[in-house]
N, C-alpha and C positions, 0 to 999 in steps of 0.2 A: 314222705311223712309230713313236711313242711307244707307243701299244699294242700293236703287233707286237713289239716289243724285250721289253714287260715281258710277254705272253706267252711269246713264248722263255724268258724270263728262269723263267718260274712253271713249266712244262714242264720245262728243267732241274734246275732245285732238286729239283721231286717223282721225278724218275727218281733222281737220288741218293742220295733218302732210301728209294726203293725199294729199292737196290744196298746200301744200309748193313744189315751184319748187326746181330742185334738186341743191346741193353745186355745186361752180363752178367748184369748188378742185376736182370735178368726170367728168367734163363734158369731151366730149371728142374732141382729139385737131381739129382746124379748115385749119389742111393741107390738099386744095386740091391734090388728088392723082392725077386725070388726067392731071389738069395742072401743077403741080407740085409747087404751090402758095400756100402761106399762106397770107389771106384778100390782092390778089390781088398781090402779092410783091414773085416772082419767086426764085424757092429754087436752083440755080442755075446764075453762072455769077462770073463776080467779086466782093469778100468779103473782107471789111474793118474790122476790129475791134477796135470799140470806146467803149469809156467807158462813154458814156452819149450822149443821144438822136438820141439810136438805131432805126432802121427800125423793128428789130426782137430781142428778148431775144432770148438766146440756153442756154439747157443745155446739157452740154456731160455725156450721161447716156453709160452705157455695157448691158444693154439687155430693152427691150422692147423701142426703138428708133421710132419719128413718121419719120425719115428719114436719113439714111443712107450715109455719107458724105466720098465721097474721095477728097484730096487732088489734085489737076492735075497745071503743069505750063502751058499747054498749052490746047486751047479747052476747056472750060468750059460751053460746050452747051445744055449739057443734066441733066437731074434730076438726083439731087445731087453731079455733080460734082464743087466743086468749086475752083476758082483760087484766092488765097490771097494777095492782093495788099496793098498799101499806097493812092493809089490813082484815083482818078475817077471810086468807085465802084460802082457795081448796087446795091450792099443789102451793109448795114451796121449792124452788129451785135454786143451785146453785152454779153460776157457770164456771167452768171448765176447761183448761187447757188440752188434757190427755184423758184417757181413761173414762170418760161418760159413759152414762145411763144410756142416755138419749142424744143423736145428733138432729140437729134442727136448720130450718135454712128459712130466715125473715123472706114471707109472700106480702105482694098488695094485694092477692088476688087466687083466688081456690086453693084454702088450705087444705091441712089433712095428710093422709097418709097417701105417697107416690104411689 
């Protein structure tokens, strides 16, 4: 009787963990590569950084990056180049310890998405 119960019992548990969608903490990020956007909002332009009621979190990772950032003063038209201003930016970011939007890894050289 006792082994039949704690099968039912292990049958259950695993059908539910099969029905549970997966942690958010694995999902994977939602950087469009083509367009080079994340929900709409383009990884590339003039960048601010605020410390409160960013467009995008970053974190600056050194390997496994969903986007590739160089630095440029001028021309900032392409994926992942961005130009750092004070003012009238197109994206506002804010860096990040945990929990980003976006992970990023400073290039000298072919930005953009890996």
């Amino acid at each position: 009787m006792m082994r039949g119960m704690t099968r039912l019992l292990l049958a259950a548990v695993a059908l539910l963990l099969l029905a549970l969608p997966a942690a958010p903490a694995f999902a994977k990020s939602k950087v469009d590569k083509k367009a080079c956007t994340f929900k709409g909002k383009k990884l590339y332009g003039k960048v601010k950084v605020v410390k409160a009621f960013p467009d995008l979190k970053v974190q600056v990772v050194k390997a496994f990056p969903d986007l590739k950032v160089k630095k440029v003063n001028a021309f900032p038209d392409k994926c992942g180049k961005w130009k750092m201003v004070d003012a009238f930016p197109d994206l506002k970011i804010q860096f990040v310890d945990a929990f980003p939007d976006v992970k990023v890894k400073w290039v000298d050289a072919f930005p953009g998405v890996p």
